[in-house]
C-alpha positions in Angstrom: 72.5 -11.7 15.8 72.3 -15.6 17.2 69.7 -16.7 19.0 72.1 -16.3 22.9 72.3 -12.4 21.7 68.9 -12.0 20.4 67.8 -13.4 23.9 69.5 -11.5 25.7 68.4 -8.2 23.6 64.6 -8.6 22.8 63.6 -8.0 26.3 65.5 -4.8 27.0 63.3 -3.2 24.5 60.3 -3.2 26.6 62.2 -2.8 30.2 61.8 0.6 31.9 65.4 1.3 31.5 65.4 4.9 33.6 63.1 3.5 35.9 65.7 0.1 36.9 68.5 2.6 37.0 67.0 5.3 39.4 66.3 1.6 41.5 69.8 0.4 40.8 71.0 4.3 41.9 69.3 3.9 45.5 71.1 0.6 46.1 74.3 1.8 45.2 74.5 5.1 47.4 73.0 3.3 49.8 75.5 3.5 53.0 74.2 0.9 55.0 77.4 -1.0 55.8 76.4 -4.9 55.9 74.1 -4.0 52.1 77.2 -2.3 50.5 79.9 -4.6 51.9 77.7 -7.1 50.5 77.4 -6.1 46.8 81.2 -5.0 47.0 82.5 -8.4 47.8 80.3 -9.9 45.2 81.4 -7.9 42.7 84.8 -7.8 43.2 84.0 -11.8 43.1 82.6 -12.5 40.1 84.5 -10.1 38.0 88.0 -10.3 39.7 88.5 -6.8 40.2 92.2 -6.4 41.2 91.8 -4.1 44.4 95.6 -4.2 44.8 95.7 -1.4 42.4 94.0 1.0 44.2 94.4 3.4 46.2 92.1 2.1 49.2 92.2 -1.6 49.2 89.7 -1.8 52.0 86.1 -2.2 51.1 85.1 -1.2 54.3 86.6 2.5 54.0 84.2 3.0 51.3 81.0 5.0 52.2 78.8 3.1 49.2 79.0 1.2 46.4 79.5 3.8 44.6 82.5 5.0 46.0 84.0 2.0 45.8 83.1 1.8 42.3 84.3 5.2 40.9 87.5 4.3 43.2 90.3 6.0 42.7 93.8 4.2 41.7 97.1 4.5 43.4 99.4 6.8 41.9 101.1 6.1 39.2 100.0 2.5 38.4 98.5 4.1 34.9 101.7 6.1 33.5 101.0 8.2 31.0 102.4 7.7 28.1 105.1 10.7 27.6 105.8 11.1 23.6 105.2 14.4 22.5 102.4 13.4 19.8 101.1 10.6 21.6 97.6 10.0 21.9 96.8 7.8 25.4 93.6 5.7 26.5 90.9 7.7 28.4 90.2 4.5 29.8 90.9 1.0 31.0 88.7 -1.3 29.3 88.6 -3.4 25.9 88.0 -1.7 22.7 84.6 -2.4 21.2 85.7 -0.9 17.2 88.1 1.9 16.3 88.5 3.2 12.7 87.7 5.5 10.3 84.7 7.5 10.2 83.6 7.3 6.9 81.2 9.7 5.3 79.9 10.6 8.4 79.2 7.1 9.4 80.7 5.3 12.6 81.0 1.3 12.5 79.1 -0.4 15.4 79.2 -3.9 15.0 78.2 -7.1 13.0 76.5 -4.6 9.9 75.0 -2.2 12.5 76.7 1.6 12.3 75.2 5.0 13.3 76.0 9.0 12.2 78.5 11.0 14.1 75.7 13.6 13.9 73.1 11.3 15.4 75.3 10.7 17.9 76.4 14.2 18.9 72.6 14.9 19.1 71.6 15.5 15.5 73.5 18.6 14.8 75.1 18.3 11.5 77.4 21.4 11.8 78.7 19.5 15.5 79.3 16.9 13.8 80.7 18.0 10.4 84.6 18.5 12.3 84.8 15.1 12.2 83.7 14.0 9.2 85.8 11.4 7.9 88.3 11.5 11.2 89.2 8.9 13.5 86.9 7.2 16.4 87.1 4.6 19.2 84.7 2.8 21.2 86.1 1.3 24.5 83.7 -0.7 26.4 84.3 -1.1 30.5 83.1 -4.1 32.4 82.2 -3.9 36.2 85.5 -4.9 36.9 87.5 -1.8 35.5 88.6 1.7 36.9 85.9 3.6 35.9 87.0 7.3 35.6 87.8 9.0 31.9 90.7 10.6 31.7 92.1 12.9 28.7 93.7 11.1 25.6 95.2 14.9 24.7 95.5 18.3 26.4 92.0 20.3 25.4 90.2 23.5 26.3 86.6 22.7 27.1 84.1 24.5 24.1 80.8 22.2 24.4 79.2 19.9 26.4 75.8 18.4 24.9 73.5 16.1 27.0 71.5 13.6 24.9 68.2 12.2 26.1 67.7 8.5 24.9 67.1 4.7 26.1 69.5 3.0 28.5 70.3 -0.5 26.8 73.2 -2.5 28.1 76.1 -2.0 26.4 77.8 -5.3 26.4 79.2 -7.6 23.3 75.5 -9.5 22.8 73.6 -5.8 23.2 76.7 -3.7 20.6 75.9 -6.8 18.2 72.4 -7.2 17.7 70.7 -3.1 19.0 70.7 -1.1 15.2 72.3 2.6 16.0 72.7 1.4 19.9 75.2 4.2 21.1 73.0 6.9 19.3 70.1 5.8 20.9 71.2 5.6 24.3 71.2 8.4 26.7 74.7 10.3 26.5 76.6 13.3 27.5 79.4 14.2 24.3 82.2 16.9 25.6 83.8 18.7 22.2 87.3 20.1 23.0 89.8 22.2 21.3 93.5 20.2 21.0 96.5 20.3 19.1 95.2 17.4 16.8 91.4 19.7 16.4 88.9 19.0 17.8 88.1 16.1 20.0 84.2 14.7 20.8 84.5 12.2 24.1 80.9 11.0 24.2 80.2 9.1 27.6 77.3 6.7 26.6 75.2 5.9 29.4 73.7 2.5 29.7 71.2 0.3 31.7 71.8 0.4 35.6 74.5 3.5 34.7 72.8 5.9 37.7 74.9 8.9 36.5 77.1 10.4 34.4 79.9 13.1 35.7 82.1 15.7 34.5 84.8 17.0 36.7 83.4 20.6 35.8 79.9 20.5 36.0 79.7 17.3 38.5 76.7 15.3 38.0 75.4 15.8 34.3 73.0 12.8 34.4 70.3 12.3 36.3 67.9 13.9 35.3 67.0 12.8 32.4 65.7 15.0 29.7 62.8 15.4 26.6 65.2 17.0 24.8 69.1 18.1 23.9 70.7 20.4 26.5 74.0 22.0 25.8 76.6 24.3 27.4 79.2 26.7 25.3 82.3 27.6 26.9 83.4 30.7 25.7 85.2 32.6 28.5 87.1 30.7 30.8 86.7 27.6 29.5 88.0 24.4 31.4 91.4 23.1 30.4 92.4 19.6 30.7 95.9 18.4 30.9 96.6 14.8 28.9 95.7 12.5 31.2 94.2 14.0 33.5 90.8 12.9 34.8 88.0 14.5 32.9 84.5 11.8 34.2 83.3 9.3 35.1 80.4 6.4 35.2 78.7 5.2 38.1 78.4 2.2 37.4 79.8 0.5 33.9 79.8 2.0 29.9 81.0 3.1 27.1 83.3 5.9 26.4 83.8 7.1 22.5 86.4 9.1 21.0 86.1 11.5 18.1 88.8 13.5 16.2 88.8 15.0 12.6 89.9 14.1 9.2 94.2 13.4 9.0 94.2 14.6 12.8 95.4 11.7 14.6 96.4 7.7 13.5 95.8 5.0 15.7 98.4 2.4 16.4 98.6 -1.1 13.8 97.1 -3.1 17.3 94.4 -0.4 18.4 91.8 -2.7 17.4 88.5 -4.4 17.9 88.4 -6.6 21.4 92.1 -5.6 22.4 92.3 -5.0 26.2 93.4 -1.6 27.3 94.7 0.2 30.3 94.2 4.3 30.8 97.5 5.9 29.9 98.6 3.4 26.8 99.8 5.1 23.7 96.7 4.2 21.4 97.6 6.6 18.8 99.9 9.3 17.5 98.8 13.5 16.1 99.0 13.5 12.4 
């Protein structure tokens, strides 16, 4: 950790992250016209965000913020990428690390790791199907699309919300927080594919006012003292590749989970590489 990162970190341990976010969370539902124009054009500003690709280029059709921030895109801009054992990008964004979880242990940054079974809420049998499989962590600024979509075709069997902090989740933040994305507050959604079974954990983050599943809606707020979880036994959801699954209001982390010799990521899947929902970032073993 240098001294910019360390900076940039040591005060975020005393913030009151929930209570900034449910403040963040009113400004950005907030429907006044002139307030949400505002912070739309300043965003799309300062991080360039490329409204040509979606579906509504005009800021002033959106109702919030937030709408205009969990936008949708036009269709087809993010093919899907169609070979049968592909595996595609739930996400556009940049990936943060992707490798090999070994001995139970996922790679954060810069000497920092965490367990797949603190991170799937400290349920060792949860997290025992993907001992020594595959994972990715793919990081999106403010300026990307920000709904999750399916990297394979799954049926829905858990969904487990995570009570924790809400540190940022950017570069100086990943580098320098010990265990950060098992200590933030998170909602992980274990599905059933033809590669096994797949964990996507959407990690919340400072100034994230929710987290959403297509099938349940909003997940997050509230936040919780303890794990929550829901088992889908009879008629359990089932998600097409690609198709949208969440998504953040306002910017995160999404991770990706699969078991041992279940899927292989491709040779340029790799740490800071810039990716787009839909990509081929892997293939089923």
């Amino acid at each position: 950790m240098n001294l910019k990162e360390a900076l940039t970190t040591l005060p975020q341990y005393i913030l009151p992250h929930h209570a900034l976010s449910k403040l963040m969370r009113f400004f950005t539902h907030c429907e006044n016209k002139a307030l949400k124009n505002l912070l739309i054009q300043q965003i799309i500003k300062h991080y360039g965000v490329n409204m040509t690709e979606a579906a509504e280029p005009d800021i002033n059709t959106y109702a919030s913020f937030n709408h205009f921030f969990t936008r949708a895109l036009k269709p087809g801009i993010r093919p899907i990428a169609s070979a049968a054992k592909a595996v595609v990008c739930p996400a556009d964004g940049a990936v943060s690390q992707a490798g090999i979880i070994t001995e139970g242990t996922i790679f954060q940054a810069k000497g920092k790791s965490f367990t797949a079974t603190e991170l799937l809420g400290g349920d060792a049998h949860r997290a025992e199907a993907f001992n020594n499989g595959a994972y990715a962590t793919i990081y999106l600024s403010p300026k990307d699309y920000h709904r999750l979509h399916m990297p394979l075709t799954g049926t829905l069997k858990e969904m487990v919300h995570i009570p924790g902090r809400l540190f940022s989740v950017n570069t100086a933040t990943t580098n320098s927080v010990p265990g950060l994305f098992a200590r933030n507050e998170r909602v992980a959604c274990i599905f059933e594919t033809e590669a096994g079974p797949m964990a996507l954990i959407l990690v919340g983050a400072i100034f994230v006012s929710s987290i959403e599943t297509v099938w349940q809606g909003v997940v997050t707020p509230p936040s919780i003292a303890t794990v929550r979880n829901w088992l889908y036994e009879n008629n359990a959801p089932v998600l097409q590749k690609g198709e949208e699954m969440g998504r953040f209001n306002m910017g995160s982390t999404i991770i990706v989970l699969f078991g041992n010799n279940a899927v292989r990521w491709v040779a340029d899947f790799k740490a800071e590489k810039t990716v787009i929902l839909g990509e081929m970032i892997g293939e089923r073993v």
